[in-house]
C-alpha positions in Angstrom: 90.7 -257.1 77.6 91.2 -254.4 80.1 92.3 -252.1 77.2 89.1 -252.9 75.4 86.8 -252.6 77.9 88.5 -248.9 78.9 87.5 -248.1 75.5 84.3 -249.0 75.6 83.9 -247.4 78.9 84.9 -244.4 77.5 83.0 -244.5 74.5 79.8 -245.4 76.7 81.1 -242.0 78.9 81.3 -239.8 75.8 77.9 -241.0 74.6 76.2 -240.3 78.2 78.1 -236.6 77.9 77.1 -235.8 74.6 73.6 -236.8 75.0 73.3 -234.8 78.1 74.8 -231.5 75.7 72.1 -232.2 73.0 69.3 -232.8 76.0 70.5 -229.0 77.4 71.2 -227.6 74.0 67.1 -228.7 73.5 65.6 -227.4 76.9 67.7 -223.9 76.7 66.2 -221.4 74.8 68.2 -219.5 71.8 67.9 -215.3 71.6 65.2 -216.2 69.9 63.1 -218.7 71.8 63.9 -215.8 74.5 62.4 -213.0 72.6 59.3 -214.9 72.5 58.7 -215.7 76.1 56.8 -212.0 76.2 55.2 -209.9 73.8 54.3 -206.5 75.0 51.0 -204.6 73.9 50.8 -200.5 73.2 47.7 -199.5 75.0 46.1 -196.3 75.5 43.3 -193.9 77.0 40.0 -195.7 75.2 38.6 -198.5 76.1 38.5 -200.3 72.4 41.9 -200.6 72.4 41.9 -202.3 75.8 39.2 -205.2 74.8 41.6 -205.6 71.5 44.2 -205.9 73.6 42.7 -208.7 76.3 41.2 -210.8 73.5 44.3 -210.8 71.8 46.4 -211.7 74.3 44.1 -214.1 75.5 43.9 -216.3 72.8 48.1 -215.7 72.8 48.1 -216.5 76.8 45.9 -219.7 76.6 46.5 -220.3 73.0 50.0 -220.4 72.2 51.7 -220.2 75.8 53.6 -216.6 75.6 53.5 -214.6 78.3 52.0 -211.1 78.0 52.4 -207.2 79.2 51.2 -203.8 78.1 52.7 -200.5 78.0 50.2 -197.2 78.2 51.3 -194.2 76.4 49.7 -191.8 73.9 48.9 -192.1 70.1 52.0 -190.7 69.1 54.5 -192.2 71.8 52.7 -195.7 71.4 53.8 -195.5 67.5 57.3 -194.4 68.6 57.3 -197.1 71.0 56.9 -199.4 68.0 59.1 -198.1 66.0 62.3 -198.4 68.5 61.0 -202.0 70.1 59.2 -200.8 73.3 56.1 -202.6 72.5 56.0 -205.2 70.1 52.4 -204.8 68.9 49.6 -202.2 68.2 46.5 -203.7 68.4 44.5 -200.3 67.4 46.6 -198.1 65.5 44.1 -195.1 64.3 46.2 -194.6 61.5 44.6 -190.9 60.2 45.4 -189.3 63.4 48.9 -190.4 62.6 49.1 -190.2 58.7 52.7 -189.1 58.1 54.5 -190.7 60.7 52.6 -194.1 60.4 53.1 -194.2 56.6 56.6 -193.0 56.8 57.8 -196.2 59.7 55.7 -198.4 57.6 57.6 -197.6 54.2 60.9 -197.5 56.1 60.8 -200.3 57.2 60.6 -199.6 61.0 57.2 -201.1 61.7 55.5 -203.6 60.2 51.9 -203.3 59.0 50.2 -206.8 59.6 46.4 -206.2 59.5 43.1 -204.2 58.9 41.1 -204.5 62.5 38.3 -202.3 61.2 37.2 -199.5 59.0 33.9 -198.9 59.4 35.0 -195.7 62.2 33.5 -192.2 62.6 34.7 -189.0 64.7 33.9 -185.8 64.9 31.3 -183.5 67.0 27.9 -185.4 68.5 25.2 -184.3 70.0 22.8 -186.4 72.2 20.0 -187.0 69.5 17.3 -185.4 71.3 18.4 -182.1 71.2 17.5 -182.2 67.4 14.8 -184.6 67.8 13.5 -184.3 71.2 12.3 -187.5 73.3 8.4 -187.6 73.3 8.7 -190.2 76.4 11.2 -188.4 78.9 9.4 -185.2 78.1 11.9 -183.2 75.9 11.1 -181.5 73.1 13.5 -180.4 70.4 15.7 -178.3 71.7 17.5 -177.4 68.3 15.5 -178.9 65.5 17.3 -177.0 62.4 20.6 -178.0 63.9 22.4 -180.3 61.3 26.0 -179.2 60.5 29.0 -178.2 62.6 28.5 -174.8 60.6 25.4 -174.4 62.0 26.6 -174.1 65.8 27.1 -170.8 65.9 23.6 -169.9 66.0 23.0 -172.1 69.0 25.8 -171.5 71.3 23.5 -170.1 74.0 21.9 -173.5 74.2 25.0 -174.7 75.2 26.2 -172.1 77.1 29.5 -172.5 79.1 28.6 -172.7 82.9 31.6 -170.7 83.5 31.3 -168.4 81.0 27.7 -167.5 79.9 28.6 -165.0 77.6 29.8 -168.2 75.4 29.0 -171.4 74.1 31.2 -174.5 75.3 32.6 -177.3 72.9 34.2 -180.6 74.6 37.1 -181.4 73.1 39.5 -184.3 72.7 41.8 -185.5 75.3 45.0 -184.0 75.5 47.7 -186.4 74.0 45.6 -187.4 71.1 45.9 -186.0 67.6 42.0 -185.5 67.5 42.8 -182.7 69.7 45.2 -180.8 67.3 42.4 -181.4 64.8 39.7 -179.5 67.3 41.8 -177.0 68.6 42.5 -176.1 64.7 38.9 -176.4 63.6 38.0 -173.8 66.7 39.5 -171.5 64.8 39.7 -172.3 61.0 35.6 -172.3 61.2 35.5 -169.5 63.4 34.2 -171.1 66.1 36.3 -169.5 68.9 34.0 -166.5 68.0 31.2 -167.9 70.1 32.4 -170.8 72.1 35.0 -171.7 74.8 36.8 -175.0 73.8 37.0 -177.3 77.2 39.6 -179.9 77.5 38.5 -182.8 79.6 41.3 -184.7 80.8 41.0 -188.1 80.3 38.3 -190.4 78.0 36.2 -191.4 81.0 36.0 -187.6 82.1 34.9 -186.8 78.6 32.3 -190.0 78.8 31.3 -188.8 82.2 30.2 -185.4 80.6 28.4 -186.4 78.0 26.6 -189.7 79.9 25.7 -186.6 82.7 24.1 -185.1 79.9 21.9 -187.3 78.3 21.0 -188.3 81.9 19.5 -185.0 82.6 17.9 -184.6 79.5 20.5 -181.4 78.6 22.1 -180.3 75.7 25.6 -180.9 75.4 28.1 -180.8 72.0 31.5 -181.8 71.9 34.2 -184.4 69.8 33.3 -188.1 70.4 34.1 -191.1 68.1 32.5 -195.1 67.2 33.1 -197.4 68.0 32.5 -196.8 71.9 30.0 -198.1 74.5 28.3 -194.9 74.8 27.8 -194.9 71.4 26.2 -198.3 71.4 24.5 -197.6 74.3 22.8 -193.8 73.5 21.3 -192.3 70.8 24.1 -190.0 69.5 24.1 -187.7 66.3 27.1 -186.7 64.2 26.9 -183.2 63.1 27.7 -183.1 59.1 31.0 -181.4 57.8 32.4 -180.6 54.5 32.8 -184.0 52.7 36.1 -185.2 53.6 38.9 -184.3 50.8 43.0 -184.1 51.2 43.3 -180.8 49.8 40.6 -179.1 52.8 41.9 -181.4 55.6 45.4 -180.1 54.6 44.2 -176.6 55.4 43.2 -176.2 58.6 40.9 -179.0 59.1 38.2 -178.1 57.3 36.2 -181.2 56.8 34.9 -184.1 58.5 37.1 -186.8 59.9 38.2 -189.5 57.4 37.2 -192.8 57.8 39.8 -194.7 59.3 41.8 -197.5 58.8 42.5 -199.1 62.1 45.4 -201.2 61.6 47.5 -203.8 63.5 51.1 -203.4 63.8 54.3 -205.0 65.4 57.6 -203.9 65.5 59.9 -204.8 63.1 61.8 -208.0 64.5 58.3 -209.3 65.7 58.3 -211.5 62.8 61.2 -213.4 63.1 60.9 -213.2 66.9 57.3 -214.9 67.0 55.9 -215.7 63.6 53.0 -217.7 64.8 52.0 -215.1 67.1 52.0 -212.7 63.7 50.6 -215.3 62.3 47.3 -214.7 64.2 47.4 -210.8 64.1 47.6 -211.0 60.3 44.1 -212.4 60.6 42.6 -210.4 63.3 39.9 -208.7 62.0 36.9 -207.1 63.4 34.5 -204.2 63.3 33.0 -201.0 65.4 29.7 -202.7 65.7 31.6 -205.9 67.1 33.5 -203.6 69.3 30.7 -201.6 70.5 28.9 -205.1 71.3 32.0 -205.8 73.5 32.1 -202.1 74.8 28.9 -202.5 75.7 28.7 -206.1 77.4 32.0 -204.0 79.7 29.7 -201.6 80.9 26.3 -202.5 81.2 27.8 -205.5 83.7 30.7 -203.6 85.3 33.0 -206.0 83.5 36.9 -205.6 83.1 38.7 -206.2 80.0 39.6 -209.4 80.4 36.1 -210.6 81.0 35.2 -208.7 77.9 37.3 -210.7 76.4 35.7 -214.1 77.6 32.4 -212.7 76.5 33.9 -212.1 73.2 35.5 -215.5 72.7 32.6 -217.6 74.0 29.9 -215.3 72.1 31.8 -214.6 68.6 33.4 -218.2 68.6 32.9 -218.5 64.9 34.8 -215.0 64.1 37.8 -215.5 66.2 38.4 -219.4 65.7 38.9 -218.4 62.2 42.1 -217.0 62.9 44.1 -219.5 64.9 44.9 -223.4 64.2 42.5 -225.9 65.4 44.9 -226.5 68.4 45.4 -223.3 69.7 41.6 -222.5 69.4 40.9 -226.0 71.6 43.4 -224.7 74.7 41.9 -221.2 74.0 38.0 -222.8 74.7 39.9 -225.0 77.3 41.2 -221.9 79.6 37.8 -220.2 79.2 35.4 -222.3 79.9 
C-alpha cells in the first residue's frame, strides 16, 4: 500500500509539474509573439503621412492590441530603414520620388509591397489661383492672366520678384531631404529657369506652408513646388502650372516634364509577414484617396487638431471605408476605444 500510494503521489506530482510547464510554455511569448508586441511606423516631414500613420495605428492599438512607435527620417532613409528592419511599415511610400531604389528592394526581395493607399496625387509648381484669375470679392484683379505653363514664368519673374534680390524672380522649392528637390533644383536649370529666378529652399514643410498661406493671405503673388493631397490644398484655391506631358524618355533627361502621377504604396519590411500577419493583413486592404486625405488634412487644421484626433475624426466619419478592412471584432474594440 505505501508503495502504491508513493506512486500515485508521484504521478499526481509529475502531473501538477508538467501542467505548470505547458501553463508557462502558453503565457511566454516565442521570438515571434515578441516581434509582434511593437510595430514601428516610418514617418516624415508632411502631414499625410502622419494622419496615415495615426489611423493606422489606431485601429492596430485598439484593434488588435500591439503596441506602437514611429521613427522620422527622410524619403530615402525611411525606405532604407525598411529595407534593413528599422521600421517595419511605410504607410506613404511616394514611390516616383524613389523609382529605382523602391523597385529594386521590392524585386529583391528586401521589402515587401502590401498595398495601393492612393493614386489620384499631383506635384509640381502652384500658384495661388488669383494671380491668373483675380478675386472680384477681396479686390484683386489678375495679376498674370496669360500665365498657364511653367514655360511661361520667365516672362513674369518681376511679379514675383525675390525680396532679397529684385533683380530676380524667386521660386520656393522643396524641402531639403526630399527627392522633389533634386527634381526642382534640376528643372532650374534644364528649363532655364536660373536665368531669371533665385531658387529658395524653405526648410521644413510647415515653413514652405507658412509662405505660401502668408501669401494668399495678403492677396500676393507667390510661385513655388507644392503637391495634393494637403490641407492647404483643400483648403485654398491653388493652380498647377502645366508641363510637358509626363513621358520616361524626358523625365530621364533632366526633368523635363510634369510630375508623374504617383503610386503611393504601403510597405513593411520583409519579416513583417511572418512576424504579424494579421496586422499585414489589414495594411493589404488599406486603401484611400487625396480627396479623403485632404478631408482629414483639413478637419487637422481648421480645428487645431493633432494626428491622433484626425484619426478619431476619420474613424467615426469614414466608418464604412475603414471597417471594410478589419474583422468584425477588431472593428467593434476599434468603435469601443473611440467612442
Amino acid at each position: 500500500m505505501l508503495g502504491s500510494s508513493s506512486n500515485r503521489l508521484y504521478l499526481l506530482v509529475s502531473l501538477v509539474v508538467l501542467l505548470m510547464v505547458f501553463f508557462i510554455a502558453g503565457c511566454v511569448p516565442d521570438s515571434a509573439q515578441e516581434a509582434k508586441e511593437s510595430i514601428t511606423f516610418a514617418e516624415g516631414d508632411w502631414d499625410s503621412i502622419r494622419v496615415h500613420n495615426a489611423i493606422a495605428r489606431m485601429i492596430l492599438e485598439e484593434g488588435y492590441g500591439y503596441q506602437t512607435d514611429a521613427r522620422s527620417n527622410s524619403e530615402q532613409l525611411s525606405l532604407l530603414g525598411l529595407s534593413n528592419g528599422d521600421v517595419d511599415v511605410y504607410m506613404e511610400i511616394w514611390t516616383g520620388n524613389v523609382f529605382d531604389e523602391y523597385n529594386q528592394l521590392v524585386a529583391d526581395g528586401d521589402i515587401v509591397q502590401v498595398s495601393v493607399n492612393y493614386d489620384d496625387n499631383r506635384q509640381g509648381l502652384y500658384v495661388p489661383t488669383f494671380v491668373i484669375e483675380g478675386d472680384e470679392e477681396r479686390g484683386i484683379e489678375p495679376l498674370a492672366p496669360n500665365l498657364r505653363s511653367i514655360h511661361d514664368l520667365p516672362d513674369y519673374w518681376a511679379l514675383f520678384a525675390d525680396p532679397d534680390d529684385p533683380a530676380k524672380g524667386r521660386i520656393y522649392g522643396s524641402v531639403p531631404g526630399w527627392f522633389a528637390e533634386d527634381v526642382m533644383q534640376t528643372k532650374m536649370e534644364s528649363y532655364g529657369l536660373s536665368d531669371t529666378y533665385n531658387y529658395f529652399q524653405p526648410s521644413s514643410g510647415t515653413a514652405l506652408a507658412t509662405a505660401l498661406i502668408s501669401a494668399i493671405e495678403r492677396g500676393e503673388p507667390w510661385v513655388g513646388y507644392y503637391w495634393e493631397p494637403t490641407w492647404v490644398a483643400g483648403k485654398y484655391d491653388l493652380t498647377l502650372l502645366e508641363d510637358k506631358p509626363y513621358n520616361e524618355q524626358a523625365w530621364s533627361d533632366g526633368f523635363r516634364t510634369e510630375f508623374p502621377s504617383q503610386r503611393i504604396t504601403i510597405a513593411v519590411q520583409k519579416d513583417l509577414p511572418q512576424e504579424a500577419p494579421d496586422a499585414v493583413e489589414f495594411f493589404s486592404h488599406y486603401s484611400t484617396s487625396s480627396e479623403l486625405t485632404s478631408e482629414a488634412l483639413a478637419y487637422m487644421e481648421e480645428n487645431d487638431a493633432t494626428e491622433k484626433e484626425a484619426a478619431i475624426w476619420f474613424l467615426n466619419e469614414f466608418e464604412e471605408i475603414w471597417t471594410g478592412w478589419v474583422p468584425a471584432e477588431v472593428a467593434d474594440s476599434v468603435k469601443d476605444a473611440i467612442n
